[in-house]
C-alpha positions, 0 to 999 in steps of 0.5 A: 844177813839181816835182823828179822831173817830165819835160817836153818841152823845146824849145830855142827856144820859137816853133820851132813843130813842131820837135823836142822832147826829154824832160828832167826838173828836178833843181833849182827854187830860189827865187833863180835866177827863171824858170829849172829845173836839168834833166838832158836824157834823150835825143839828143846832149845826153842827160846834160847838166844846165843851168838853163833857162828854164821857159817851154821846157818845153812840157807834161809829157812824157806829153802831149808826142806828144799835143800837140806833134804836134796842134800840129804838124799844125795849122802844116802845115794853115796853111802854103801848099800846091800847087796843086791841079790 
């Protein structure tokens, strides 16, 4: 992880096909451990900058519709659907 990446963020890691937001680090330093300063881009916290922890940044955030939608997608297949008539 560099300065200047953008990576999908997900405020809480297992939300499994919850919404992700584009974020990119601003801080890495050697002494906070497991965590990136980030200023979010967009939604209600667009602006704000926080230390979060890096296992919340799912993929860079030019494969994030890519992936997160596959994954997405492959939770609804798992989950029980109607009966078929």
């Amino acid at each position: 992880m560099e300065l200047g990446q953008r990576y999908a963020y997900r405020e809480h890691r297992t939300d499994y096909g919850g919404p992700v937001w584009p974020v990119e680090i601003i801080k890495v330093d050697a002494k906070v451990k497991g965590r990136v300063r980030v200023v979010h881009l967009e939604g209600e916290y667009s602006g704000l900058q926080e230390w979060v922890p890096k296992i919340r940044l799912l993929v860079p955030a030019s494969e994030a519709a890519e992936k997160c939608g596959l994954i997405a997608k492959q939770i609804r297949d798992k989950s029980p659907g109607k009966a078929a008539f």
